[in-house]
C-alpha positions as a printed Julia matrix, in Angstrom:
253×3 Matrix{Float64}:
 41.5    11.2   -64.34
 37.87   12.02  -64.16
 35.22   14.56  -65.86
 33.42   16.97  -63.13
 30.11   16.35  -65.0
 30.46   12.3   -64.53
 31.2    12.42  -60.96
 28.17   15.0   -60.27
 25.54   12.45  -62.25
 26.85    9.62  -59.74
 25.92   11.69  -57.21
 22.12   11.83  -55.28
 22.07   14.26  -53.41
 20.24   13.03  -49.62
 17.54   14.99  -47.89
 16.04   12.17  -45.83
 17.01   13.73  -42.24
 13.79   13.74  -39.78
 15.11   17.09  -38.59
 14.53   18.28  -42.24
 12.26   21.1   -42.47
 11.2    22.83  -46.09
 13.43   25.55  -45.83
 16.65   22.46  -45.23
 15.02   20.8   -48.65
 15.29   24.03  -50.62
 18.84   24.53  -49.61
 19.46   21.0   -50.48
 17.4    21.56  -53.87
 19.85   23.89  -54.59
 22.46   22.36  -53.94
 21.76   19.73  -55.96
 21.07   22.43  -58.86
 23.76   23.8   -58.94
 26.1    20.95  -59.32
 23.62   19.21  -61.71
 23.59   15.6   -59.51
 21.78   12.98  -60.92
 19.01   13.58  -58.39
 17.87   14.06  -55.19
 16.83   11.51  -52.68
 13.83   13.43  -51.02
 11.08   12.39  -48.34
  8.15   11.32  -49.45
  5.93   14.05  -48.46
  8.02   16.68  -50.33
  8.36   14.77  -53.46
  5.1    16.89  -55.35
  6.97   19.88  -54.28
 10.88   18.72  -55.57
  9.44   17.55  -59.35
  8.01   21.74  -59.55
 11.4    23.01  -58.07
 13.78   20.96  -59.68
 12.18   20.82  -63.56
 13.51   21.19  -66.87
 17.23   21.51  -64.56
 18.36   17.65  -65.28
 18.01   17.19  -61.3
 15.92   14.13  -61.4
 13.32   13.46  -58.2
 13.87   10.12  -56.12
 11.97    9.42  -52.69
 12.11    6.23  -50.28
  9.95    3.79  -49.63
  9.22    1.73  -46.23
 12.27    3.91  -44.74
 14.13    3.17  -43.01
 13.14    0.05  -41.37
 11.33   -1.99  -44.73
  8.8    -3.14  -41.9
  6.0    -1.6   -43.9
  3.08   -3.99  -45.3
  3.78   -4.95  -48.93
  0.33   -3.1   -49.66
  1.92    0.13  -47.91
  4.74   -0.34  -49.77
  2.76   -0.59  -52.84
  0.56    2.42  -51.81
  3.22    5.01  -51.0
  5.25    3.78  -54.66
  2.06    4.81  -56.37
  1.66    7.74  -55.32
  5.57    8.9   -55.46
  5.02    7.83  -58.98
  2.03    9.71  -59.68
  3.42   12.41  -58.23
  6.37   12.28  -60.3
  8.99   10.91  -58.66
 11.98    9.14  -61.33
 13.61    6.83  -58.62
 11.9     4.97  -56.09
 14.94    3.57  -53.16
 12.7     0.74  -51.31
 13.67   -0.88  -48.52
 13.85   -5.19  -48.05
 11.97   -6.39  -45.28
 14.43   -7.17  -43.36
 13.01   -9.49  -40.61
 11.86  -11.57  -43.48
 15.47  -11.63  -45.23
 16.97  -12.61  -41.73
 14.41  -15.54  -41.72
 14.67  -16.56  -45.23
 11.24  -16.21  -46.72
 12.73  -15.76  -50.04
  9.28  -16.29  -51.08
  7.99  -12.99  -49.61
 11.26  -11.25  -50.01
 10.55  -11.56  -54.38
  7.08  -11.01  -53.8
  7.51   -7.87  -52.51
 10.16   -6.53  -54.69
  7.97   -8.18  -58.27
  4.79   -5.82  -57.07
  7.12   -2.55  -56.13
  8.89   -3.31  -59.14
  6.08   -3.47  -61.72
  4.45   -0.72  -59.99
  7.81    1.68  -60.89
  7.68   -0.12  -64.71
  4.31    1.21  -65.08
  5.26    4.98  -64.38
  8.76    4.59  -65.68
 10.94    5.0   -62.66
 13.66    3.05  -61.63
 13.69    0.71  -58.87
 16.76    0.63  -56.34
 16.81   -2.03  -53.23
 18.05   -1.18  -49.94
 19.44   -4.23  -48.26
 20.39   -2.47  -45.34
 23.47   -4.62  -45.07
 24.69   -3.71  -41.62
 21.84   -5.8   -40.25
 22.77   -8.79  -42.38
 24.68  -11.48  -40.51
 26.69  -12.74  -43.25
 27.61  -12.81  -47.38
 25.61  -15.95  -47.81
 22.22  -13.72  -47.52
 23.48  -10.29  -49.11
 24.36  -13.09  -52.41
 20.56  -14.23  -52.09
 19.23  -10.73  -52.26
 21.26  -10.44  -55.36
 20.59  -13.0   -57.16
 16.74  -12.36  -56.56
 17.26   -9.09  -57.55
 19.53  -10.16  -60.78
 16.26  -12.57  -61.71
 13.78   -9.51  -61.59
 15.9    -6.98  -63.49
 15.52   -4.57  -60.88
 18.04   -1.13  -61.78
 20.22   -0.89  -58.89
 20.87   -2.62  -55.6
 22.01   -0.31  -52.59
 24.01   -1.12  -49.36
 22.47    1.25  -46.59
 19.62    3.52  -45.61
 22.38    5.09  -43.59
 19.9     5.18  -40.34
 20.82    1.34  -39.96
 22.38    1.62  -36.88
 23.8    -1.7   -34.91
 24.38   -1.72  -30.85
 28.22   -2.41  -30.36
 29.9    -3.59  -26.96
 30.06   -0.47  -25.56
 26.25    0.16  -25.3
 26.9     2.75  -28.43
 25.37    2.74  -31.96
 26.73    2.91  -35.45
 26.91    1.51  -39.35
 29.96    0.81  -41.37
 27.58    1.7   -45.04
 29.27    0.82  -47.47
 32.14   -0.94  -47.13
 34.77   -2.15  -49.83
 33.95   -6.21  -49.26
 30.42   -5.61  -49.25
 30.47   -3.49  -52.9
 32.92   -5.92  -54.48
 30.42   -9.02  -52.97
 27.24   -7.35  -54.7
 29.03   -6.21  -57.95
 30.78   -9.77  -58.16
 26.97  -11.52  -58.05
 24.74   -8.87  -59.75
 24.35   -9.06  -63.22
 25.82   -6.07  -65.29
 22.32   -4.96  -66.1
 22.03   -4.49  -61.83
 23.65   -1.43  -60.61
 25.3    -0.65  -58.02
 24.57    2.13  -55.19
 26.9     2.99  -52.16
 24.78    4.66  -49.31
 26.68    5.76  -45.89
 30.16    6.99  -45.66
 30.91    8.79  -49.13
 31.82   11.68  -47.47
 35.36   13.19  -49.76
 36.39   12.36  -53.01
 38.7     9.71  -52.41
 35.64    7.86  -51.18
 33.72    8.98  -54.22
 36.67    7.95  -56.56
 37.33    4.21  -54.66
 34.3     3.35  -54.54
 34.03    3.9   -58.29
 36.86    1.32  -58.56
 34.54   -1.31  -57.32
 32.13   -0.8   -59.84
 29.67    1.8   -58.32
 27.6     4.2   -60.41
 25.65    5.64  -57.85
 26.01    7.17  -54.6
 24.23    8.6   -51.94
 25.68   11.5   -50.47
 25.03   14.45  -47.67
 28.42   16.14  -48.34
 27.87   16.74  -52.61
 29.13   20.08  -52.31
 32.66   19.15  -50.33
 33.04   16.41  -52.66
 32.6    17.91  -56.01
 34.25   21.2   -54.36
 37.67   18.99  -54.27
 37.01   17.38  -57.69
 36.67   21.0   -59.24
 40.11   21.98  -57.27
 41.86   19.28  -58.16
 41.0    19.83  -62.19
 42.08   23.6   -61.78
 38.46   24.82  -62.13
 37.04   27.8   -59.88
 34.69   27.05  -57.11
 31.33   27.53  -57.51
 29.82   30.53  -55.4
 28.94   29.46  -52.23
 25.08   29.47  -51.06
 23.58   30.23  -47.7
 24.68   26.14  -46.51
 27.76   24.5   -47.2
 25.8    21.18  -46.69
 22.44   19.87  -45.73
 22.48   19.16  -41.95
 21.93   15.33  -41.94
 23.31   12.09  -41.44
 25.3    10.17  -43.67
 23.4     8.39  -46.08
């Protein structure tokens, strides 16, 4: 069985669609309001604007950081954490650089993530890596990233942007997210202190409630209010009154 209230604070609520235009992220803001999620995963620019809308409601603010790619300079990377930080923002999500994972400059790799890292220390906000595993070739590399990640005491790790989309045989694109090998893999080689996030394809409360099995605390999710819709049916609660959007018109995440 499960408690409403602990399966909402697992929950951060997305809002990372390009398409997204200030009227989406208020919906969204609400959204995430009203079922009292642990945060909401904004875009950068709107982050100012989410820490007045969302305080004193227990919604905290978290933005991205080189997104979706990780291709930024570690000096961008450093640049746009500042000011997310100064601007109030409680999570920062950043994303490896993943050309330099694929070639193994584990050197770089730590580098990056020590200077992002003490830069969210010195506001107080939590630090969650992206590995963006769709684009790693095997579990061999994904363990690296952990154990770098165990040795800096970073808060969470995180499977997927959910934009990381691979070319299959037929000329089409898609991600698998987060997938049950890949969660086990990083919960099995992180050490308890390292979270664990599940980005792309939490989309119903089964999902929600397996991937808790595997150890996952956090989640980010586009369809909160479908999910913790079903939670509050299956307890016997009443639904909460609907607002103007079932859902935020995005991707998975």
């Amino acid at each position: 069985m499960f408690k409403i209230e602990e399966l909402a604070k697992m929950i951060d609520h997305s809002l990372l669609h390009p398409t997204m235009t200030k009227a989406d992220l208020v919906v969204g803001m609400e959204i995430a309001k009203k079922y009292e999620v642990a945060s909401v995963c904004i875009k950068p620019y709107a982050v100012a604007d989410a820490v007045a809308y969302l305080r004193n409601t227990g919604v905290l603010v978290g933005t991205v950081i080189g997104f979706p790619h990780g291709s930024s300079t570690i000096q961008s990377k450093h640049a746009e954490t500042e000011q997310a930080c100064k601007e109030g923002a409680h999570e920062i999500d950043m994303v490896v650089n993943i050309g330099k994972v694929l070639e193994g400059d584990w050197q770089y790799v730590e580098e990056e993530m020590a200077i992002i890292l003490d830069c969210c220390r010195s506001h107080g906000a939590v630090l969650k890596v992206i590995f963006e595993n769709d684009f790693l070739p095997d579990d061999t590399t994904k363990i690296m990233l952990c154990s770098i990640c165990g040795d800096l005491e970073v808060d969470f790790v995180k499977t997927s942007t959910g934009y990381g989309f691979c070319k299959n045989e037929a000329g089409f694109y898609s991600y698998e997210g987060a997938t049950e090998h890949d969660l086990r893999l990083m919960r099995k080689n992180s050490p308890p202190t390292v979270a664990i996030k599940a980005a792309g394809g939490v989309r119903t409360l089964q999902d929600l409630l397996r991937v808790r099995e595997f150890g996952v605390t956090r989640v980010g999710a586009t369809a909160t209010s479908v999910i913790l819709e079903a939670a509050r049916k299956h307890l016997g609660l009443p639904a909460l009154s609907k607002i103007a959007k079932v859902d935020t018109p995005t991707t998975d995440y």
